[in-house]
PAMI-726411 format. One record per residue (C-alpha): x negated, y, z negated; residue number from 1; residue in three letters. Coordinates in steps of 0.25 Angstrom, whole numbers. Layout:
east, north, up, n, res
X, Y, Z, NUM, Ala $
...
END
This chain:
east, north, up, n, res
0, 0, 0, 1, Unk $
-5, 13, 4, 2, Unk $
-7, 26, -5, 3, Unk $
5, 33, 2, 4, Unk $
13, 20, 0, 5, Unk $
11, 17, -16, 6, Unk $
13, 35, -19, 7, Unk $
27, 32, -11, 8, Unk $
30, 20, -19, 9, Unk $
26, 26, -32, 10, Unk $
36, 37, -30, 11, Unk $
46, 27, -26, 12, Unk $
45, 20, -38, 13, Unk $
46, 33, -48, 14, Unk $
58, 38, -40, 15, Unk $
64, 26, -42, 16, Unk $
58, 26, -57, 17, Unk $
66, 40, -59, 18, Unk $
78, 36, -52, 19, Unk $
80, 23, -61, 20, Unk $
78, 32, -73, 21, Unk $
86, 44, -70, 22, Unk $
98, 33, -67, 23, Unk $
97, 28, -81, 24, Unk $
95, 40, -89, 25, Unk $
108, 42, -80, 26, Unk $
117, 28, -83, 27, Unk $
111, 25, -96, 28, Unk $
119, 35, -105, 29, Unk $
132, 30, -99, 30, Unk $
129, 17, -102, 31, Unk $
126, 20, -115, 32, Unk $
138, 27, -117, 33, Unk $
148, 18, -109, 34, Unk $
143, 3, -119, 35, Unk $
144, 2, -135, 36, Unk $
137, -10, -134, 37, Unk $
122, -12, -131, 38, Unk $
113, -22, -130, 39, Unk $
99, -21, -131, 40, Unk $
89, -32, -124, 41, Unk $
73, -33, -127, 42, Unk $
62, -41, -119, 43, Unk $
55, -55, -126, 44, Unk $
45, -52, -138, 45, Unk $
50, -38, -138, 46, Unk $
40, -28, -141, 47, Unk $
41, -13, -150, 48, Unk $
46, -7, -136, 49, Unk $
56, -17, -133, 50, Unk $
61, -17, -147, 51, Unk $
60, -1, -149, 52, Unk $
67, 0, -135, 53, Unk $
79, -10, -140, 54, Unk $
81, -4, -154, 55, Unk $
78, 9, -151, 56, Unk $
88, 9, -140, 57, Unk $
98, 3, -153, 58, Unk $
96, 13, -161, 59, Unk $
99, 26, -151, 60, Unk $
111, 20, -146, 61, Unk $
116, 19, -160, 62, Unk $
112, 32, -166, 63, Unk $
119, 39, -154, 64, Unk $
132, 30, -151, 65, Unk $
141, 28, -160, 66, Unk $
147, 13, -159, 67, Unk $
138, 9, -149, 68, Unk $
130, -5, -152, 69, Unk $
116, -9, -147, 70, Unk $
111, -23, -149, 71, Unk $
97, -27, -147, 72, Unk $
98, -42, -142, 73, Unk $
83, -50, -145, 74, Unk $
73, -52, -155, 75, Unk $
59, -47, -158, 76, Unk $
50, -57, -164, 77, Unk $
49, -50, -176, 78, Unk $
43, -40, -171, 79, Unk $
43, -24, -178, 80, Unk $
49, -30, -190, 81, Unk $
46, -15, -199, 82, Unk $
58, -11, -189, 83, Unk $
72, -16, -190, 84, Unk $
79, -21, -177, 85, Unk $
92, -28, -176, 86, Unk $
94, -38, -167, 87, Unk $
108, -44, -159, 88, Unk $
107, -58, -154, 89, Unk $
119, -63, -160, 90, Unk $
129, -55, -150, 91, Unk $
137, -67, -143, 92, Unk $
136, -66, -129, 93, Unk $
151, -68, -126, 94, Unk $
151, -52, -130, 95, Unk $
156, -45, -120, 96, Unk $
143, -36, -114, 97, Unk $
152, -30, -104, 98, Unk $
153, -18, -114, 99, Unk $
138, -18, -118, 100, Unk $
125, -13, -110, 101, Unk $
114, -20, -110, 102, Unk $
100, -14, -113, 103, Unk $
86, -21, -110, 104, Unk $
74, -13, -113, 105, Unk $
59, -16, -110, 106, Unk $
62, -27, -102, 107, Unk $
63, -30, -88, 108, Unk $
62, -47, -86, 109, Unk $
75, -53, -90, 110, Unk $
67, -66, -96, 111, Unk $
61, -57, -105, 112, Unk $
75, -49, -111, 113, Unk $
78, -56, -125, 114, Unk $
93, -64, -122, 115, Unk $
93, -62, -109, 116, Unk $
101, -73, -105, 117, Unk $
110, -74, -116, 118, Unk $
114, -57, -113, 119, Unk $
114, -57, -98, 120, Unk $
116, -70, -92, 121, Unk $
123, -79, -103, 122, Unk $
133, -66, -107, 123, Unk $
148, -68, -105, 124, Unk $
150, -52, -100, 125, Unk $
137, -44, -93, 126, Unk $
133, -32, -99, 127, Unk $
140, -20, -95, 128, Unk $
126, -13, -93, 129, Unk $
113, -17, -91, 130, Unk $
100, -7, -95, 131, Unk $
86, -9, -95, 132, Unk $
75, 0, -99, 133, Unk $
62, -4, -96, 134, Unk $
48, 0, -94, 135, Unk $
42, -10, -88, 136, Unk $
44, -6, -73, 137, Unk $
47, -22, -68, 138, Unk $
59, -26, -61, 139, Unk $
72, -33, -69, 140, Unk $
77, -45, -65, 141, Unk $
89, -42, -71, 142, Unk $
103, -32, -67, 143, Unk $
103, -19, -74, 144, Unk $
112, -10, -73, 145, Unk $
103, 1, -78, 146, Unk $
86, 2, -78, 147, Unk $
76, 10, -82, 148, Unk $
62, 3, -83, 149, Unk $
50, 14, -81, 150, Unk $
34, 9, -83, 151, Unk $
31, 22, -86, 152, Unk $
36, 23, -101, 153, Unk $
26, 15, -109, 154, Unk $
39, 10, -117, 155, Unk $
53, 7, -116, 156, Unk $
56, 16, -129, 157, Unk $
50, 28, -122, 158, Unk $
62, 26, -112, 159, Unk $
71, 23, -123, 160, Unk $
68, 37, -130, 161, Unk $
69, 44, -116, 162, Unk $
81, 40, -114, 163, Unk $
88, 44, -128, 164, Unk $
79, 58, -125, 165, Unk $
86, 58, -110, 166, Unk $
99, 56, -117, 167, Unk $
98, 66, -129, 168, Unk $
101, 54, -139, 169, Unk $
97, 53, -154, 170, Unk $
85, 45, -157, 171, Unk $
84, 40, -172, 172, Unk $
73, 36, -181, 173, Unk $
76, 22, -178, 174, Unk $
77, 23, -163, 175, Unk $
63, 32, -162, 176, Unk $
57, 22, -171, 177, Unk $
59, 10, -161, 178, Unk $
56, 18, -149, 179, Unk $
43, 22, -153, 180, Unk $
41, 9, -158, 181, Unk $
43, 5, -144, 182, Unk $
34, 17, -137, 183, Unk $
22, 12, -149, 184, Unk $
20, -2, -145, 185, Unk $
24, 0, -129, 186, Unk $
14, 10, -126, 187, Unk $
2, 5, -137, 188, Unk $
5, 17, -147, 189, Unk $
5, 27, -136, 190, Unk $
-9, 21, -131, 191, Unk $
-6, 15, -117, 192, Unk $
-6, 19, -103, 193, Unk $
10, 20, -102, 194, Unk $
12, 32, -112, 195, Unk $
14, 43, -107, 196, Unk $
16, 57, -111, 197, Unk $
30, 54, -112, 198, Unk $
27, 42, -120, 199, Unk $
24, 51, -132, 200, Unk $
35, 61, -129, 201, Unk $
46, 50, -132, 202, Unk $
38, 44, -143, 203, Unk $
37, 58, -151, 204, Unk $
53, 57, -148, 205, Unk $
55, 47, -157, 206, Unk $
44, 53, -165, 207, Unk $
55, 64, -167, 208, Unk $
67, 54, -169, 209, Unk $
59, 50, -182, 210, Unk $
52, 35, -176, 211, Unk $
46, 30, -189, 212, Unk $
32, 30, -180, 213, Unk $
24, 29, -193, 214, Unk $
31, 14, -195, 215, Unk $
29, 11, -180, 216, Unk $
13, 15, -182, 217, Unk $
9, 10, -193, 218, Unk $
18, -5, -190, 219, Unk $
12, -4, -177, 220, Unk $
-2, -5, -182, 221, Unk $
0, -12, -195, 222, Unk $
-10, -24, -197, 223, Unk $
-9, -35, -208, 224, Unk $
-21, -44, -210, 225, Unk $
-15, -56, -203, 226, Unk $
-13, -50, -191, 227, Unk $
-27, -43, -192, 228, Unk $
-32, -57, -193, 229, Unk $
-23, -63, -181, 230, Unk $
-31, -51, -174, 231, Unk $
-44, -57, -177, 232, Unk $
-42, -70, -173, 233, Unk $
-37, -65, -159, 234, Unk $
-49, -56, -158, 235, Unk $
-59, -70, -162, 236, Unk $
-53, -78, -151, 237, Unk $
-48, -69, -140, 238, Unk $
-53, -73, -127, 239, Unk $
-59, -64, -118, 240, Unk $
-62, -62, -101, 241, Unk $
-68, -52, -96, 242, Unk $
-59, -42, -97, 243, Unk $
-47, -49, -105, 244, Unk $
-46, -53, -118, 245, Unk $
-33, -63, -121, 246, Unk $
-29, -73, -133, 247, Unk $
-22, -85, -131, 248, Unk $
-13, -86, -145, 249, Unk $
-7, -100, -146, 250, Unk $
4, -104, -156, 251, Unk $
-8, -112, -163, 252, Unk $
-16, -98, -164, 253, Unk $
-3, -91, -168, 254, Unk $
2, -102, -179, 255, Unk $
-12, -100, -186, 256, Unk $
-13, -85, -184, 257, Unk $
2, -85, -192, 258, Unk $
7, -79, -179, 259, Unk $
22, -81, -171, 260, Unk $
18, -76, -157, 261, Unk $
6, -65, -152, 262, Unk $
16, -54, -152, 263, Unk $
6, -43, -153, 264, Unk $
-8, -47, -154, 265, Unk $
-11, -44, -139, 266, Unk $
-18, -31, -144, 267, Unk $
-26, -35, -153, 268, Unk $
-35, -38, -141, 269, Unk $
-32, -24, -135, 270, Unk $
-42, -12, -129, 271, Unk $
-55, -23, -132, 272, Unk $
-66, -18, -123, 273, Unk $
-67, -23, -108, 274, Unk $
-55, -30, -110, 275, Unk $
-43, -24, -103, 276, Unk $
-33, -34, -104, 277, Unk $
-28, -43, -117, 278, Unk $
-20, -54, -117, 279, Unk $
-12, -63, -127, 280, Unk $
-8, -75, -126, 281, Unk $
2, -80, -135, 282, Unk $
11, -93, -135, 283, Unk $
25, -90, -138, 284, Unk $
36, -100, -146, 285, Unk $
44, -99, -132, 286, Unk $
31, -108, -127, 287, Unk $
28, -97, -117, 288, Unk $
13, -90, -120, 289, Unk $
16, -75, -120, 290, Unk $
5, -66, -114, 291, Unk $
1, -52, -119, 292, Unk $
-6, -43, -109, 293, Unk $
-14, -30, -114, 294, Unk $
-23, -20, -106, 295, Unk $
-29, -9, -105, 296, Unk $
-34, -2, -91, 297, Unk $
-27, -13, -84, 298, Unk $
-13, -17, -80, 299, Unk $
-8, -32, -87, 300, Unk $
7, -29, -82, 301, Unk $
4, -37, -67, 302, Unk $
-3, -48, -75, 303, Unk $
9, -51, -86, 304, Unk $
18, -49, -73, 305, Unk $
10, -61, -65, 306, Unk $
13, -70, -77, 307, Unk $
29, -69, -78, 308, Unk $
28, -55, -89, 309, Unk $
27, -40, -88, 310, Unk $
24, -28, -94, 311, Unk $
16, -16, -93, 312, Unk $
3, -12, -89, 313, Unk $
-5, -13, -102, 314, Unk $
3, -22, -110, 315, Unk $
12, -33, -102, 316, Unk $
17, -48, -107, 317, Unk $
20, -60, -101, 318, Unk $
25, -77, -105, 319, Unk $
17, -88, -100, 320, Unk $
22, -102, -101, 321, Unk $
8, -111, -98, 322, Unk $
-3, -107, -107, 323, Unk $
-12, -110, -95, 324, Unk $
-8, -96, -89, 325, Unk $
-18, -89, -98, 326, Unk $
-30, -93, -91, 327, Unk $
-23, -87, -78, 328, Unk $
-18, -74, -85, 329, Unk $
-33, -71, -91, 330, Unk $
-40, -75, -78, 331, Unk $
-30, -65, -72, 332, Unk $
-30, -54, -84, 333, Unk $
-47, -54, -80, 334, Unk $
-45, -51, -65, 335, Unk $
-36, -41, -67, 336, Unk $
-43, -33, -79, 337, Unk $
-58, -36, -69, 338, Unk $
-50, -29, -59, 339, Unk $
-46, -17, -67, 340, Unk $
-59, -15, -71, 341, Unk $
-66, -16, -57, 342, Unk $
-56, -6, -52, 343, Unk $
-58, 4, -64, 344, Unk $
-74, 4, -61, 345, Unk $
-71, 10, -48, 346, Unk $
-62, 17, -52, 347, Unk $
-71, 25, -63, 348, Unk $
-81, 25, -53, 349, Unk $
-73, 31, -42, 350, Unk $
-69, 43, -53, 351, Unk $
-82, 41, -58, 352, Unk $
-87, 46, -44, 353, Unk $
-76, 56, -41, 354, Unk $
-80, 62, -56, 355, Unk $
-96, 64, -51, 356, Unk $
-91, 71, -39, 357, Unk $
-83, 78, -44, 358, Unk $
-94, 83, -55, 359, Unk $
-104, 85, -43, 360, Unk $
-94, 94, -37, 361, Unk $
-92, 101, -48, 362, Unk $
-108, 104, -51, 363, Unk $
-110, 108, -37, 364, Unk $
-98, 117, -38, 365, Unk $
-103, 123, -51, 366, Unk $
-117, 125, -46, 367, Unk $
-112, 132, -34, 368, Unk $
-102, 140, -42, 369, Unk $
-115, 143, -53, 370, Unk $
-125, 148, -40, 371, Unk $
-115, 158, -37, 372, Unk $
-109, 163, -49, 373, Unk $
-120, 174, -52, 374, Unk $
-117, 179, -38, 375, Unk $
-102, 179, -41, 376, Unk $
-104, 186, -54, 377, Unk $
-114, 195, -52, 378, Unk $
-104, 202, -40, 379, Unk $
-95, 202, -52, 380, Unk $
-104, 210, -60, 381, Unk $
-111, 219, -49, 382, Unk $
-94, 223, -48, 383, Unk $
-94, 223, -63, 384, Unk $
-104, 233, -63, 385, Unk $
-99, 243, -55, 386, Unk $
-89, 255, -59, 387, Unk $
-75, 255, -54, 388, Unk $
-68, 267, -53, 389, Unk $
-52, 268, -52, 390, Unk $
-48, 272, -37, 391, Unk $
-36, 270, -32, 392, Unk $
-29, 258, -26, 393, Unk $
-38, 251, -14, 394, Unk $
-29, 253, -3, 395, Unk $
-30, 268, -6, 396, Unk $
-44, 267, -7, 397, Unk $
-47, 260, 8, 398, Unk $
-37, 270, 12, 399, Unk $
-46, 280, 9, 400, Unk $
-59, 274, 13, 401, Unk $
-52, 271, 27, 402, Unk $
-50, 287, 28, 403, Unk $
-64, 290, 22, 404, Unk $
-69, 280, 34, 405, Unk $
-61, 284, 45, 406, Unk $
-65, 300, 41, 407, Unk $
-79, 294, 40, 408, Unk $
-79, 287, 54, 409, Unk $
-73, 298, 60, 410, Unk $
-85, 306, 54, 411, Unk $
-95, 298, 60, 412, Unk $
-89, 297, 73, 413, Unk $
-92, 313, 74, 414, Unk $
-105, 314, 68, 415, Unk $
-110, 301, 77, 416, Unk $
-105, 307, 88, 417, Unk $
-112, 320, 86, 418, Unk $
-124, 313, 84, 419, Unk $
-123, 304, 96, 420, Unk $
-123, 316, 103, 421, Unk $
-134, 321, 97, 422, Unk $
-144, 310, 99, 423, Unk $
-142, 306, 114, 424, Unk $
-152, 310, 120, 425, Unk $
-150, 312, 135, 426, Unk $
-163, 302, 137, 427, Unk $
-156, 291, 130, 428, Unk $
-152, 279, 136, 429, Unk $
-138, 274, 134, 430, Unk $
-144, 261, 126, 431, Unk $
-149, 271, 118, 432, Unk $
-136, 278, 116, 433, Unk $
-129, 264, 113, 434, Unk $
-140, 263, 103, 435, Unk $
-139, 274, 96, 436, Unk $
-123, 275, 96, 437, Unk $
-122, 259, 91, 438, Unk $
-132, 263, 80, 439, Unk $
-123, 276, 76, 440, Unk $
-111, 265, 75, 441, Unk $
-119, 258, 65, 442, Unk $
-122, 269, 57, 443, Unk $
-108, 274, 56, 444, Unk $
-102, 261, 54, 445, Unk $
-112, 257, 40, 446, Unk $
-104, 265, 32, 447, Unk $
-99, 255, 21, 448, Unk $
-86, 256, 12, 449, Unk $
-98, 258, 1, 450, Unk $
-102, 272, 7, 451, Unk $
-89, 277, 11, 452, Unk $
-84, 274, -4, 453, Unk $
-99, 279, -10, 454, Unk $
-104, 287, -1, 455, Unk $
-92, 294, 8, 456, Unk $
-81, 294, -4, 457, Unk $
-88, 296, -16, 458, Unk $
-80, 282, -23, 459, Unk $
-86, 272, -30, 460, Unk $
-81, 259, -24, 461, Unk $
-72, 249, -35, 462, Unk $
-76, 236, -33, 463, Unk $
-66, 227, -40, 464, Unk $
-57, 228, -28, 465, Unk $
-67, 223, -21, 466, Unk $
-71, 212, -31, 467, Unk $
-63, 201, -24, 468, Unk $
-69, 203, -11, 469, Unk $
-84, 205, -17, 470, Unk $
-82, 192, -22, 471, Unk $
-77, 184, -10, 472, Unk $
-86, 190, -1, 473, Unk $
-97, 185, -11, 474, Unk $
-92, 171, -12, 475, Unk $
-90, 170, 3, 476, Unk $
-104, 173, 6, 477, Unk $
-108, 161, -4, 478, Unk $
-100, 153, 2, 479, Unk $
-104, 158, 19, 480, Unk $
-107, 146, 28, 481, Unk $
-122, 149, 30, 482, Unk $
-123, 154, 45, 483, Unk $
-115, 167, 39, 484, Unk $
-123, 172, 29, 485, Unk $
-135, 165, 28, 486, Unk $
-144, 175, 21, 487, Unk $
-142, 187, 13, 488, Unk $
-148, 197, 23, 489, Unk $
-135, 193, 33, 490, Unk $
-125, 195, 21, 491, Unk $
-121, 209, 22, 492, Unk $
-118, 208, 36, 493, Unk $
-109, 196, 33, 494, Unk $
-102, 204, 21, 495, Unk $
-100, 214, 30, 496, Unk $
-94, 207, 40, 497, Unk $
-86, 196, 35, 498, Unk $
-81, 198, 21, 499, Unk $
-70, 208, 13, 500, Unk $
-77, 217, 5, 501, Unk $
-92, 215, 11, 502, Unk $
-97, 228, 9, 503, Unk $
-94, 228, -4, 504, Unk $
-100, 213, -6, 505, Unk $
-114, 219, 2, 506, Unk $
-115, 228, -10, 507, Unk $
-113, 216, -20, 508, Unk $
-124, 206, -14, 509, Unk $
-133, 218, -12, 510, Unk $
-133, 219, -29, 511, Unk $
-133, 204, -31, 512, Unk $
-144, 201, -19, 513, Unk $
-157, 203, -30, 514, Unk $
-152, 193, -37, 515, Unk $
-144, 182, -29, 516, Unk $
-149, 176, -16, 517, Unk $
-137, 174, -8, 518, Unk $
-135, 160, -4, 519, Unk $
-125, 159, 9, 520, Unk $
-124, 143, 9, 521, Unk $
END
């Protein structure tokens, strides 16, 4: 694909991005409106987004409607028990959901949605309305009637608070505390590549709707001494390639570690040096092994993608169910981190390059701008220097100095005609006479605005008017190809000819010419 052909389908795809927003910011309310009864659906092994998305969404539809109902169907392993959330599992299916809208959030992959089958294919009555917000940018493969999935929020809960900030609803303590729950743990605490300025913006939202953030950081980062020592032992007997560092966690590691499942031990390996990519391998009580993939400098989304999971650029998932995969997905992970690198090298060295050429350009640019700057600012103060008297506008002023020529010229015209009179001889040959009448027409014509102004009119001339052309002329000449002005003798007559204000720049390089040696390269 060409360059014109990925710009064109860039743009096709943000317009079509903008389009699916601005039709849900447009349906949604309505929809919200028109149901009092809502369920909420959540992805396998949720996560703090996930949850804070689902329970977040709970707690504003409660706090702003009166006798409407949201039901978060699922479980969470456990998972964030310093926070209370209240699940509905026991809602019997022969409940007609014609009335009820469906919500699944951080989810795109049906196999992955919590009581799928059971709400959506096993269900007496459909859903009167389907809705999903995502942010992983895949394709469902499942009807909605209403979609906004966009990859550039780093978190669902960042779309979540846009949309109650869109809509002017209330946010509550309980509702911020789960959505900045979701915005810590999705973008890495604000450290990943997907927040965005606008990532801050709606956490500092929630901020002001009274999250307990205090709670979130310190539970986030709270170690006990077991799970220190779990560390430690994944540490001692990780495996490492070149460029990736994986653990395989087996139910036999996992019975003598004290430990139910790997659910969040895939950092413990994370930002190691040389290693972008981490992985953990974990066998599940569903006999499936789960794989976690971490990176840094490095997309993992493709390689969870190849082996039946997703995700997003840094952090991505996937299910494996022969064990023998692993060796497959490290050999894979190593090409694809090697890869990364080799093209980072050239690219540093490409800037690298572009930044020295850059600097060289700038050094000859300075050196030049240096040679010339004492010509440049000793004009300044040779003008500086002189007295300026008050006269009166320039147009009045060229006015006069037209009358003051023309009576002059006038002037001249008589007195060399008397004396061309005079002089010729009747022995003289008419090249003589052509000699001497070309060399009276020299002489009359030498009269400079200098004279006229000093010598005729008696007025000092003010130089700042004629500053700007001073100091163009003067440029202009440091500047001149070399077959105009190659030496200072030919200069004068170059002024005189050619440049605005060259009479008055002869009178400038005349005070400079002792102490700078014109250069006309």
């Amino acid at each position: 694909m060409i360059r014109g052909d990925i710009k064109e389908e860039a743009k096709r795809i943000v317009d079509k991005r903008n389009k699916e927003r601005d039709r849900f910011f447009k349906d949604f309310v309505h929809l919200v409106e028109k149901y009092d009864n809502f369920f909420v659906f959540i992805h396998c092994n949720p996560d703090g987004d996930c949850l804070g998305a689902a329970f977040g969404f709970k707690a504003i539809i409660e706090s702003n409607f009166l006798r409407k109902t949201v039901r978060v169907i699922g479980e969470d392993g456990g998972l964030f028990p310093w926070l209370e959330k209240k699940f509905d599992n026991l809602v019997n299916i022969s409940f007609d959901l014609s009335q009820s809208m469906a919500l699944i959030v951080d989810v795109g992959n049906r196999a992955r949605i919590q009581k799928f089958d059971k709400y959506f294919e096993q269900a007496k009555t459909k859903f009167g309305a389907i809705v999903k917000v995502d942010h992983h940018g895949v394709f469902s493969d499942f009807a909605v009637d209403l979609n906004w999935d966009d990859p550039t929020y780093s978190a669902t809960c960042e779309q979540i608070v846009q949309i109650v900030d869109y809509y002017g609803w209330m946010m509550n303590k309980e509702a911020a505390t789960f959505l900045y729950l979701g915005m810590c743990t999705d973008g890495g605490r604000f450290l990943y590549e997907s927040v965005l300025p606008r990532s801050l913006i709606l956490a500092a939202k929630t901020w002001r709707s009274g999250a307990q953030k205090d709670l979130i950081h310190d539970k986030l980062t709270y170690r006990t001494w077991d799970s220190i020592k779990v560390s430690n032992y994944l540490l001692n007997h990780c495996k490492k390639t070149d460029n990736v560092i994986w653990f395989y966690l087996t139910k036999d590691i996992q019975k003598k570690l004290g430990l139910s499942d790997g659910r969040g031990l895939v950092n413990t390996f994370s930002n190691i040096e040389d290693h972008w990519c981490w992985i953990l391998f974990s066998d599940t009580s569903e006999g499936m092994v789960k794989c976690d993939f971490r990176s840094r400098d490095v997309s993992v989304r493709d390689l969870a993608i190849k082996y039946g999971g997703g995700g997003h650029i840094n952090a991505a998932g996937a299910s494996i169910s022969d064990p023998k995969l692993i060796k497959n997905i490290i050999e894979d992970a190593d090409a694809m981190v090697r890869r990364a690198k080799n093209q980072k090298i050239i690219s540093e060295k490409q800037e690298s390059s572009s930044r020295f050429n850059e600097m060289k350009r700038k050094q000859e640019e300075d050196l030049y701008l240096s040679h010339y700057e004492e010509i440049l600012s000793s004009a300044k103060d040779f003008l500086d220097k002189k007295k300026l008297y008050d006269f009166d506008s320039l147009e009045s002023r060229n006015k006069r100095t037209l009358d003051l020529m023309e009576k002059e010229r006038k002037q001249r015209e008589k007195e060399a005609l008397k004396k061309q009179k005079s002089r010729i001889r009747r022995d003289d040959t008419p090249e003589d006479i052509k000699r001497m009448r070309e060399q009276q027409t020299y002489n009359e014509n030498k009269v400079t605005i200098e004279e006229l102004y000093f010598q005729k009119s008696h007025e000092k001339l003010e130089f700042d008017k004629y500053v700007p052309f001073i100091e163009e002329t003067i440029v202009n000449i440091l500047t001149a190809p070399p077959n105009e002005v190659k030496n200072p003798s030919e200069l004068k007559g170059y002024l005189k000819k050619n440049k605005v204000g060259g009479d008055l720049a002869i009178g400038v390089i005349d005070a400079l010419i002792a102490r700078v040696k014109l250069d006309g390269s």
